[in-house]
mmCIF file of the C-alpha atoms, coordinates in Angstrom:
data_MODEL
# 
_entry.id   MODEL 
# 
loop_
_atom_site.group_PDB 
_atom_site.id 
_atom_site.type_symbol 
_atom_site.label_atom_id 
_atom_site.label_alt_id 
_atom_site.label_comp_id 
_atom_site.label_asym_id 
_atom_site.label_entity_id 
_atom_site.label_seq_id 
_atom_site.pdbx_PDB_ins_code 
_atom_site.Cartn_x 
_atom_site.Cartn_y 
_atom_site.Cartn_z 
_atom_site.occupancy 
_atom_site.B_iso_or_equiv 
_atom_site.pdbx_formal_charge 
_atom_site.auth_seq_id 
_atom_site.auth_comp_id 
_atom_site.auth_asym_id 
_atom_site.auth_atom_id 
_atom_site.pdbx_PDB_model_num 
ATOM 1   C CA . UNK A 1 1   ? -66.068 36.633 -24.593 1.00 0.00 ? 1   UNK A CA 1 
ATOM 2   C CA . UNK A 1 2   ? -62.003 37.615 -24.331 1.00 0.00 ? 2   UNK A CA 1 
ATOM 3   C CA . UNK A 1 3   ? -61.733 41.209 -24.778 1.00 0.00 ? 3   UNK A CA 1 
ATOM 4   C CA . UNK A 1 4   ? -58.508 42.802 -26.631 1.00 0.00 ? 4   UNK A CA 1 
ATOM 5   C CA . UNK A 1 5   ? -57.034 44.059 -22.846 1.00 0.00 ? 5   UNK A CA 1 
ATOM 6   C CA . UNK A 1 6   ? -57.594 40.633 -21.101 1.00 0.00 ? 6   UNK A CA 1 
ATOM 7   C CA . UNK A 1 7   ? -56.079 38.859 -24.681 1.00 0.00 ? 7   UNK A CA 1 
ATOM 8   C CA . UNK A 1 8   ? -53.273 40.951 -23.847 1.00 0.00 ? 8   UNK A CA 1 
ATOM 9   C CA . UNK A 1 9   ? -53.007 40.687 -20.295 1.00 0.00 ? 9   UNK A CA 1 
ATOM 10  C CA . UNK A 1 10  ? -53.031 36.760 -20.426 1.00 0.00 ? 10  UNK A CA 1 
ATOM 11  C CA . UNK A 1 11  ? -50.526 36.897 -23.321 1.00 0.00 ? 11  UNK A CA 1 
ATOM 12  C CA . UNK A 1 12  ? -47.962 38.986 -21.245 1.00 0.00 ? 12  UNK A CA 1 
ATOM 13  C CA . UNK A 1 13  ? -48.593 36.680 -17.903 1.00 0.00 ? 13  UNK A CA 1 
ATOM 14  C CA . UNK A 1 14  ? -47.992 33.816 -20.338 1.00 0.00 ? 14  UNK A CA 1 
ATOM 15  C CA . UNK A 1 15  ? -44.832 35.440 -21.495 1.00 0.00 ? 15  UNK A CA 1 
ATOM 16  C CA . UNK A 1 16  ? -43.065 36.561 -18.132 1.00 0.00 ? 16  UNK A CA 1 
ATOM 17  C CA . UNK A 1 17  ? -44.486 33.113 -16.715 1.00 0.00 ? 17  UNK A CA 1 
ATOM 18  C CA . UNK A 1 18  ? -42.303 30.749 -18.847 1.00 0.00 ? 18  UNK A CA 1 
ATOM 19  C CA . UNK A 1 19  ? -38.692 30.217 -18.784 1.00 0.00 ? 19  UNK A CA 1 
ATOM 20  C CA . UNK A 1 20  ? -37.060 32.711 -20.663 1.00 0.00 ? 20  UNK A CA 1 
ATOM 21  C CA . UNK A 1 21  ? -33.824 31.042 -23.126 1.00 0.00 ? 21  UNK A CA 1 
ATOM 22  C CA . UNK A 1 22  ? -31.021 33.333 -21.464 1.00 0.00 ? 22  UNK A CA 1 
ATOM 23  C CA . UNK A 1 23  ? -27.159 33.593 -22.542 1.00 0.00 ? 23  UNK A CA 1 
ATOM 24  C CA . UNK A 1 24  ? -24.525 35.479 -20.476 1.00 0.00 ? 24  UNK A CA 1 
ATOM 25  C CA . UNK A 1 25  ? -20.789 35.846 -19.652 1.00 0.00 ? 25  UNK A CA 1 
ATOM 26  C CA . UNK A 1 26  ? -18.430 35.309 -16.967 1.00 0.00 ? 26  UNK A CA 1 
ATOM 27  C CA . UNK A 1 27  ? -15.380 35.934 -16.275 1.00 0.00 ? 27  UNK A CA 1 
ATOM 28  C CA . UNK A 1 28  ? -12.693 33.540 -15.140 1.00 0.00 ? 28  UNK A CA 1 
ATOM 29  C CA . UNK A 1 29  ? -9.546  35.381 -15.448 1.00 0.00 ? 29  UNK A CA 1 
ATOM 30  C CA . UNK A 1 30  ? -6.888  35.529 -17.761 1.00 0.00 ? 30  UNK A CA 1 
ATOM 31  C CA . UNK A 1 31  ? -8.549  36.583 -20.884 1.00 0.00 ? 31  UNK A CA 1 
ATOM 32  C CA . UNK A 1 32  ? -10.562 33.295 -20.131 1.00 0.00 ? 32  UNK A CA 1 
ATOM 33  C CA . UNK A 1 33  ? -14.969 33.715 -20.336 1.00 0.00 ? 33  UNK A CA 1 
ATOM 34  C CA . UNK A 1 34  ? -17.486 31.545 -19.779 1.00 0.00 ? 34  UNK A CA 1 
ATOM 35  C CA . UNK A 1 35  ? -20.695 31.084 -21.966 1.00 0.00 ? 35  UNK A CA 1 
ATOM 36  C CA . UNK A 1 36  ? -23.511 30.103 -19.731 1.00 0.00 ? 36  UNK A CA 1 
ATOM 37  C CA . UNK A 1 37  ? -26.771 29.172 -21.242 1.00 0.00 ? 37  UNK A CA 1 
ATOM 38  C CA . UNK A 1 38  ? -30.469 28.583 -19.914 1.00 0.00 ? 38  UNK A CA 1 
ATOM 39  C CA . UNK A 1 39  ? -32.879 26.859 -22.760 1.00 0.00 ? 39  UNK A CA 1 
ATOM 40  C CA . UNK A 1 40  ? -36.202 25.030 -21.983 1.00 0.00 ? 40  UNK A CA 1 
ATOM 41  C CA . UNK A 1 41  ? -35.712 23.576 -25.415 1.00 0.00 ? 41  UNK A CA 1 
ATOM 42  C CA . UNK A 1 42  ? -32.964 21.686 -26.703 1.00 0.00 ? 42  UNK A CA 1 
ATOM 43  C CA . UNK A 1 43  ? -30.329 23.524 -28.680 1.00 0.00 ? 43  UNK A CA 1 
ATOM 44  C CA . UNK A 1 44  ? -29.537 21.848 -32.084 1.00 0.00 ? 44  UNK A CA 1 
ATOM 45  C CA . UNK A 1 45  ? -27.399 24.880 -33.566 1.00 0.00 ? 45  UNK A CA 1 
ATOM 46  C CA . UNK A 1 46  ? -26.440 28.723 -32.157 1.00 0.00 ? 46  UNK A CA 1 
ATOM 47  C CA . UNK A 1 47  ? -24.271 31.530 -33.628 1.00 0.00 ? 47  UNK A CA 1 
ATOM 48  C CA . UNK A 1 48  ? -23.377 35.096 -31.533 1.00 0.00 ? 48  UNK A CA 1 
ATOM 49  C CA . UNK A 1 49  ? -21.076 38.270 -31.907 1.00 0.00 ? 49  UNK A CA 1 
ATOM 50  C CA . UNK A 1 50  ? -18.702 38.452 -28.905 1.00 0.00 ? 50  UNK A CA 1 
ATOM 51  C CA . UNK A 1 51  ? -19.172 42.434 -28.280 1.00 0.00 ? 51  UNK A CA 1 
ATOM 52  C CA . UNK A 1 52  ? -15.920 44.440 -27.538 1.00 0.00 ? 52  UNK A CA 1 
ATOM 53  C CA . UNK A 1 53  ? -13.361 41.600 -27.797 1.00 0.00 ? 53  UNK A CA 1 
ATOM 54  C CA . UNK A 1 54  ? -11.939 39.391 -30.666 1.00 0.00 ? 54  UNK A CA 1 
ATOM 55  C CA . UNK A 1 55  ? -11.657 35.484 -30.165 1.00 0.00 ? 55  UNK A CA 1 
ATOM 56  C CA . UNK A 1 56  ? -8.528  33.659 -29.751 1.00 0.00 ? 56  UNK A CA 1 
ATOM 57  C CA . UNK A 1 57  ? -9.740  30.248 -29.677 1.00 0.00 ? 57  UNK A CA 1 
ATOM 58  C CA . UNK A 1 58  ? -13.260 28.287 -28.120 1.00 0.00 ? 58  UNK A CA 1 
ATOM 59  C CA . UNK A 1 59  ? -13.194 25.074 -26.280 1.00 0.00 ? 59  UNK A CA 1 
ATOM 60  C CA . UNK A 1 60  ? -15.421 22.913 -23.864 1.00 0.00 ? 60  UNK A CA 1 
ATOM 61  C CA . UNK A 1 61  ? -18.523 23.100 -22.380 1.00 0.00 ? 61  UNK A CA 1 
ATOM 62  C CA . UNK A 1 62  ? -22.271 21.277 -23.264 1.00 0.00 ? 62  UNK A CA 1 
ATOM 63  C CA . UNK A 1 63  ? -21.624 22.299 -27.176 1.00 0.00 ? 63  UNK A CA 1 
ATOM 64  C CA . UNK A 1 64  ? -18.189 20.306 -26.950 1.00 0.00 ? 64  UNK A CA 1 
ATOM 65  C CA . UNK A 1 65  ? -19.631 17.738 -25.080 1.00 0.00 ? 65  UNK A CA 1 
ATOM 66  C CA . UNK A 1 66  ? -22.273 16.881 -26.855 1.00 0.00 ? 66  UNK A CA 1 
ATOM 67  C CA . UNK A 1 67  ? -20.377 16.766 -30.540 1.00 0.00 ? 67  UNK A CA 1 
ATOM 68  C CA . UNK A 1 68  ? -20.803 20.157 -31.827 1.00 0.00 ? 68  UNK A CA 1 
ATOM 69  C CA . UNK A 1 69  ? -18.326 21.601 -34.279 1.00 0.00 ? 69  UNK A CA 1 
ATOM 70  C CA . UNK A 1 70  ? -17.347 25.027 -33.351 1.00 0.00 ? 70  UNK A CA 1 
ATOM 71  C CA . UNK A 1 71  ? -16.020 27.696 -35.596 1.00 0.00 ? 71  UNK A CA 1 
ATOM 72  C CA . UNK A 1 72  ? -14.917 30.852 -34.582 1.00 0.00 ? 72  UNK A CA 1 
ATOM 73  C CA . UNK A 1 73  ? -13.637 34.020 -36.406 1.00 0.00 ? 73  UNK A CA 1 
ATOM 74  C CA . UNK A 1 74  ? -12.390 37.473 -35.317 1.00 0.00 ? 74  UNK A CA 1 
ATOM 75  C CA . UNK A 1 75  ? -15.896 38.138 -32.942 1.00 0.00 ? 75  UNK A CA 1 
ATOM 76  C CA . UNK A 1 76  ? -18.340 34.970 -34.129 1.00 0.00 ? 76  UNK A CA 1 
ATOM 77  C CA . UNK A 1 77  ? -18.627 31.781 -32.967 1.00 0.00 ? 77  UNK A CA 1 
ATOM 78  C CA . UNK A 1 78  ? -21.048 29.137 -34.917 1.00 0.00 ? 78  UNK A CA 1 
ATOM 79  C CA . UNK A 1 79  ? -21.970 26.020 -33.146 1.00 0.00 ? 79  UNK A CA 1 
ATOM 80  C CA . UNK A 1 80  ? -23.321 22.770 -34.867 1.00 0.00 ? 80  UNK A CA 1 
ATOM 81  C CA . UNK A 1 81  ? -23.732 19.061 -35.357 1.00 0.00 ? 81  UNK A CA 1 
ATOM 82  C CA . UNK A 1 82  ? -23.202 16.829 -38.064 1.00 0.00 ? 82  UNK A CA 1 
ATOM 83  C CA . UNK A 1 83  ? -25.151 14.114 -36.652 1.00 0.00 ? 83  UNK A CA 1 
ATOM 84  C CA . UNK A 1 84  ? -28.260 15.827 -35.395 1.00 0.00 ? 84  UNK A CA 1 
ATOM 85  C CA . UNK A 1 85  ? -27.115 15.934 -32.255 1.00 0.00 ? 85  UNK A CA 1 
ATOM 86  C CA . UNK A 1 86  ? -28.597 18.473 -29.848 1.00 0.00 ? 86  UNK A CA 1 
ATOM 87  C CA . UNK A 1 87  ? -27.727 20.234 -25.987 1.00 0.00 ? 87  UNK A CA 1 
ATOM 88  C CA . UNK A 1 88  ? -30.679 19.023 -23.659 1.00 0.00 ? 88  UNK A CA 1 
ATOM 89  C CA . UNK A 1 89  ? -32.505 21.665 -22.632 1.00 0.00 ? 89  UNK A CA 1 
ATOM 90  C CA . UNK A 1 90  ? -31.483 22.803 -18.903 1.00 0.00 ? 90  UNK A CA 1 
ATOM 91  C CA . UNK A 1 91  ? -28.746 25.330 -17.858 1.00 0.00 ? 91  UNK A CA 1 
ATOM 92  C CA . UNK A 1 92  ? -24.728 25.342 -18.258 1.00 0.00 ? 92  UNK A CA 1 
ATOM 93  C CA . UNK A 1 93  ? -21.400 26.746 -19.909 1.00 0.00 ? 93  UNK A CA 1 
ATOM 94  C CA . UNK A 1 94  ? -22.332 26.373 -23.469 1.00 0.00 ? 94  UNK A CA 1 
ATOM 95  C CA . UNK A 1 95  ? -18.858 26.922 -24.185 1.00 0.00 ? 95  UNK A CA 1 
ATOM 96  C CA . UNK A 1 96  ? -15.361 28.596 -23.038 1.00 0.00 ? 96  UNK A CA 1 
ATOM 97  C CA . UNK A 1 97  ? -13.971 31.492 -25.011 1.00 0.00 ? 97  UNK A CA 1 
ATOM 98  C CA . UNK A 1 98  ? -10.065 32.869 -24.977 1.00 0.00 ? 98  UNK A CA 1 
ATOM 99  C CA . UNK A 1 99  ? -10.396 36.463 -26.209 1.00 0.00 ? 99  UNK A CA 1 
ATOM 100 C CA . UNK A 1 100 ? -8.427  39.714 -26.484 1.00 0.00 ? 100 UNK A CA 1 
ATOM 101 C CA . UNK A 1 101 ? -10.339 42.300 -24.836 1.00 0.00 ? 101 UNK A CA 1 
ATOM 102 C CA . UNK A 1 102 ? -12.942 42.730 -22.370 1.00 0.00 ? 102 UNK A CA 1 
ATOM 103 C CA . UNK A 1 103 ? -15.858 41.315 -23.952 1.00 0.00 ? 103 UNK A CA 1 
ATOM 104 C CA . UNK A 1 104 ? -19.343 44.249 -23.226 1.00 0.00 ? 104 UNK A CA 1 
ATOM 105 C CA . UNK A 1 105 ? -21.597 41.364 -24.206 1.00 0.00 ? 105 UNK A CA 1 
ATOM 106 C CA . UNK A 1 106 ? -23.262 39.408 -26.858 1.00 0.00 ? 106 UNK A CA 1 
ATOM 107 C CA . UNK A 1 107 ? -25.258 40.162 -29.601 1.00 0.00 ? 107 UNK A CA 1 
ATOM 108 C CA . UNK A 1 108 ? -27.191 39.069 -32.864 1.00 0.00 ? 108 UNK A CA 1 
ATOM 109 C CA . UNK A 1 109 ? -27.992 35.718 -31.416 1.00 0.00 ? 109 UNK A CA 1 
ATOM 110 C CA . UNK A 1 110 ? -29.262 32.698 -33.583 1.00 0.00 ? 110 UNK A CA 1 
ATOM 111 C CA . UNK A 1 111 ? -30.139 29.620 -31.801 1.00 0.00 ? 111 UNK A CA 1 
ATOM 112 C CA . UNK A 1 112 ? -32.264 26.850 -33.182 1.00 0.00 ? 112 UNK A CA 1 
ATOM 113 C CA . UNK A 1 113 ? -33.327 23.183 -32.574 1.00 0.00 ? 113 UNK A CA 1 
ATOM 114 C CA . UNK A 1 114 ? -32.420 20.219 -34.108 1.00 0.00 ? 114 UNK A CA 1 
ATOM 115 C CA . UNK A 1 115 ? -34.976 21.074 -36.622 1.00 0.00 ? 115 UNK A CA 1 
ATOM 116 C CA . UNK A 1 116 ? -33.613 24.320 -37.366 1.00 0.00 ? 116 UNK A CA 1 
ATOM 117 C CA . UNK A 1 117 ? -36.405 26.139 -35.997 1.00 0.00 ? 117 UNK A CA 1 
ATOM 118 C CA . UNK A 1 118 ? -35.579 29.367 -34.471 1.00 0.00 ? 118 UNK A CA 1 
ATOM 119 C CA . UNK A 1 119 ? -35.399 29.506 -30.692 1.00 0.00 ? 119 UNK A CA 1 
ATOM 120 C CA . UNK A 1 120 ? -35.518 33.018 -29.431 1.00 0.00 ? 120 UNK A CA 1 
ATOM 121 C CA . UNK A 1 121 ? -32.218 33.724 -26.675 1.00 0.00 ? 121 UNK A CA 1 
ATOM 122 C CA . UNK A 1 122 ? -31.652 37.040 -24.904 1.00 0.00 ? 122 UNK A CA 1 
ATOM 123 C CA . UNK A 1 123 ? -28.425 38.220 -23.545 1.00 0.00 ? 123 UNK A CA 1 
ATOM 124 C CA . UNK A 1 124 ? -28.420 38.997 -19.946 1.00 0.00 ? 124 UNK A CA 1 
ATOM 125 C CA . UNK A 1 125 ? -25.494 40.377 -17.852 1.00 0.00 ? 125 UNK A CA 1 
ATOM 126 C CA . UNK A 1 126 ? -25.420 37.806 -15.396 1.00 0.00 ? 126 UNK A CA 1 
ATOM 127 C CA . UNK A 1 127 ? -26.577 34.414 -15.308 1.00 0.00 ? 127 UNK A CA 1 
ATOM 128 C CA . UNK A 1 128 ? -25.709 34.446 -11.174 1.00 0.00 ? 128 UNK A CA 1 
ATOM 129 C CA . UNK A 1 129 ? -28.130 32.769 -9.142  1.00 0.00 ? 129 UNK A CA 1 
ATOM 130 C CA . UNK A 1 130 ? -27.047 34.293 -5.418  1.00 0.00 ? 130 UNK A CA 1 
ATOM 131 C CA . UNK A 1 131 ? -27.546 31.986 -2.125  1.00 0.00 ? 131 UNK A CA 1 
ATOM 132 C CA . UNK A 1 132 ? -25.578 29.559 0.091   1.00 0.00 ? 132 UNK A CA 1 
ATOM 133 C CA . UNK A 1 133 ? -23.548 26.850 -1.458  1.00 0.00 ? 133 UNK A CA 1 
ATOM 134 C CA . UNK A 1 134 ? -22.005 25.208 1.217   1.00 0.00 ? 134 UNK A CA 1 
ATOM 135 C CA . UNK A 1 135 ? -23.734 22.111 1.322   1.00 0.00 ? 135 UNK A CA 1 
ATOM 136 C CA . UNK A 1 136 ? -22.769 21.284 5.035   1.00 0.00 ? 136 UNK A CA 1 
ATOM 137 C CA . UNK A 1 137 ? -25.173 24.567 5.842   1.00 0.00 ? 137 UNK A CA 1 
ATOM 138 C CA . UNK A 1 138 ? -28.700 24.302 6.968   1.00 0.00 ? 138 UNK A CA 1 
ATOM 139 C CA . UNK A 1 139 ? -29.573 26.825 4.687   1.00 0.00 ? 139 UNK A CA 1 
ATOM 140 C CA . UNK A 1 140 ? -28.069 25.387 1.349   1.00 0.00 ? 140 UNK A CA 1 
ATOM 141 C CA . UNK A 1 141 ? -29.228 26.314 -1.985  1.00 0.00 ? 141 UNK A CA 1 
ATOM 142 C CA . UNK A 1 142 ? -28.704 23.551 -5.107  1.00 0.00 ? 142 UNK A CA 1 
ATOM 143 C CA . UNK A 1 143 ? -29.767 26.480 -6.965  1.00 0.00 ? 143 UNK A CA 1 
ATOM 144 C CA . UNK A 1 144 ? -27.468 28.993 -6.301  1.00 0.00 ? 144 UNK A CA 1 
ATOM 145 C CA . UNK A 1 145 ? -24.115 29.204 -7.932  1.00 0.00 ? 145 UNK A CA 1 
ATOM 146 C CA . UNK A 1 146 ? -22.900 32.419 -6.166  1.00 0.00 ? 146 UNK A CA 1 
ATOM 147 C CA . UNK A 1 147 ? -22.284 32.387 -2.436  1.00 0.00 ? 147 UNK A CA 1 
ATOM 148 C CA . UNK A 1 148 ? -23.664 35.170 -0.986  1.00 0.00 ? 148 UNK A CA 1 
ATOM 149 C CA . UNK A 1 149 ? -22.401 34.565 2.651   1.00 0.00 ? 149 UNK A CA 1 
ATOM 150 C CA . UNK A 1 150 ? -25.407 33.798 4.063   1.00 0.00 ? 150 UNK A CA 1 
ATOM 151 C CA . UNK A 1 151 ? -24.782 30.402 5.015   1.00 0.00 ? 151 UNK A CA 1 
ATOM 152 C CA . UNK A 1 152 ? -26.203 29.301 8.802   1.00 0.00 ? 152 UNK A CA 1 
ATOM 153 C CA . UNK A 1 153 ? -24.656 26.246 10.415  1.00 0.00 ? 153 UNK A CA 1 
ATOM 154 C CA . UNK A 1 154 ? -25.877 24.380 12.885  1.00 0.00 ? 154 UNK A CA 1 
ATOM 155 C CA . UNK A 1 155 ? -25.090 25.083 16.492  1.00 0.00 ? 155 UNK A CA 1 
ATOM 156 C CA . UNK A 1 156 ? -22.208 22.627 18.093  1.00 0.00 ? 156 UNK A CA 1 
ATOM 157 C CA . UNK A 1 157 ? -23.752 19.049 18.850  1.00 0.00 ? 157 UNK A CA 1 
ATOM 158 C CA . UNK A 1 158 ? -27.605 20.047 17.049  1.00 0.00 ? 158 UNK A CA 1 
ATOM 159 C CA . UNK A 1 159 ? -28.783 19.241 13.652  1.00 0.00 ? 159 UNK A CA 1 
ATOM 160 C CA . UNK A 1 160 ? -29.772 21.810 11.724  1.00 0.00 ? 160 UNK A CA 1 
ATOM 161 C CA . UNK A 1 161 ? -33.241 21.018 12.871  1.00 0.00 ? 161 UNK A CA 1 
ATOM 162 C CA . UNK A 1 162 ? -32.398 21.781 16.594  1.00 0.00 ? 162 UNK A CA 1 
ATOM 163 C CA . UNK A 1 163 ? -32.249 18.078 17.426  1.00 0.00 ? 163 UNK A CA 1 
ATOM 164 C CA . UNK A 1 164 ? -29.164 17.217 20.124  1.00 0.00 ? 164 UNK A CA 1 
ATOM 165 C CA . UNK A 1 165 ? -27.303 14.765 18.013  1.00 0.00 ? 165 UNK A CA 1 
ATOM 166 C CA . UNK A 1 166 ? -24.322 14.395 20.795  1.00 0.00 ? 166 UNK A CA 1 
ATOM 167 C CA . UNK A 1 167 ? -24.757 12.472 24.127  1.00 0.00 ? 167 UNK A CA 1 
ATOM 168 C CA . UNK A 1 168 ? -27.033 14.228 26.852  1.00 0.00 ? 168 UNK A CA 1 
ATOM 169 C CA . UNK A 1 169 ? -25.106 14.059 30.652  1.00 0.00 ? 169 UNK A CA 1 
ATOM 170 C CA . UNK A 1 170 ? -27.225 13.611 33.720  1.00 0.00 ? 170 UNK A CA 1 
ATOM 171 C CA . UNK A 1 171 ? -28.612 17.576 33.807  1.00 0.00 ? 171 UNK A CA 1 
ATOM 172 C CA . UNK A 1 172 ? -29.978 17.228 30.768  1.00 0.00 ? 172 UNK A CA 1 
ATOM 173 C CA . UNK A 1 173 ? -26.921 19.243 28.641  1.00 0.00 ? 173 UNK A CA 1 
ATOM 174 C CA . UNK A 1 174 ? -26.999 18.094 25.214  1.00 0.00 ? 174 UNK A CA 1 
ATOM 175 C CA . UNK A 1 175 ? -22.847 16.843 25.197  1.00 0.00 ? 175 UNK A CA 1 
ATOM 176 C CA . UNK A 1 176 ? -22.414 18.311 28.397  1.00 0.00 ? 176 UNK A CA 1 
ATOM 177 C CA . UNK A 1 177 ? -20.264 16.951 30.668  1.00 0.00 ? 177 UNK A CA 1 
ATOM 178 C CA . UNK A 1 178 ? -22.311 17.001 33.801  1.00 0.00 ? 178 UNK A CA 1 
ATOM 179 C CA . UNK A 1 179 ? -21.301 12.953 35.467  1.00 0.00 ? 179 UNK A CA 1 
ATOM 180 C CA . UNK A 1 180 ? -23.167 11.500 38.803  1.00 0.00 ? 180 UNK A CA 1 
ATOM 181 C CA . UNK A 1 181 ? -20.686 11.298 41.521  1.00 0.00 ? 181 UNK A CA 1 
ATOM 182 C CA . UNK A 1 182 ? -20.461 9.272  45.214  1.00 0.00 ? 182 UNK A CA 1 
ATOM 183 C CA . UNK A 1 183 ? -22.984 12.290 46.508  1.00 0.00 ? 183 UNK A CA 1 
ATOM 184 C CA . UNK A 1 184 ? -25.607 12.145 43.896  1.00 0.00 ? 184 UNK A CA 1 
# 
């Protein structure tokens, strides 16, 4: 039998175990923001309060993409479709904002599906995943969208794997330049 404390216990594992639906902001200059999203549902409809800044215009991203209309007014934006449909869950910029201001954040978020069930979004700060993103390095990340300057590189003439991918001479020197001459 499930005591009260383990219910709860397995309900809180459950709940920090799942993908949580995440909005955020970022900055690219000019008066010009980026809304980034994270659902692992599919996103038929969302509205949201742009906190400390008043809209000048929306524009692009998934919501654009995939048909949405988008309204916007003073500090709310309200995203929809006529035809039912819907951003696939997954990660992205939801949208592009031109504001006056320095937006603090978002707030009083409504997101459903293409049912119009509710979906439940949080605002976090940053959306950054930090890592390499040079994909020449041996230590890439497909993950990360925020270089961290950790990238390693492979040494001259070696894979990242250590292999010798040049021509050995005749000591042995991966692309060494070692040659066999009239006295041996």
């Amino acid at each position: 039998m499930i005591t009260a404390k383990r219910l709860l216990f397995i309900l809180l594992c459950l709940t920090f175990t799942f993908a949580q639906n995440t909005i955020s902001l970022s900055d690219e200059g000019g008066g010009a923001w980026s809304v980034n999203y994270n659902s692992d549902l599919d996103i038929g409809g969302f509205q949201f309060d742009v906190d400390g800044a008043t809209i000048n215009s929306t524009s692009g991203g998934d919501a654009t993409a995939n048909g949405f209309m988008i309204s916007a007014a003073s500090s709310t934006v309200l995203g929809f479709s006529l035809t039912g449909s819907t951003i696939s869950a997954g990660s992205g910029v939801l949208l592009n904002l031109i504001v006056n201001g320095d937006p603090t954040g978002l707030s009083d978020l409504v997101f459903s599906n293409a049912s119009g069930s509710s979906i439940d979004f949080e605002y976090v700060e940053d959306n950054s995943i930090a890592g390499c993103t040079d994909d020449l390095a041996c230590n890439y990340d497909a993950v990360a969208n925020e270089d961290d300057d950790t990238c390693e590189y492979a040494m001259e003439n070696y894979d990242c794997d250590g292999d010798c991918t040049a021509d050995t001479d005749c000591a042995g020197d991966c692309g060494g330049s070692a040659e066999v001459d009239e006295c041996g």
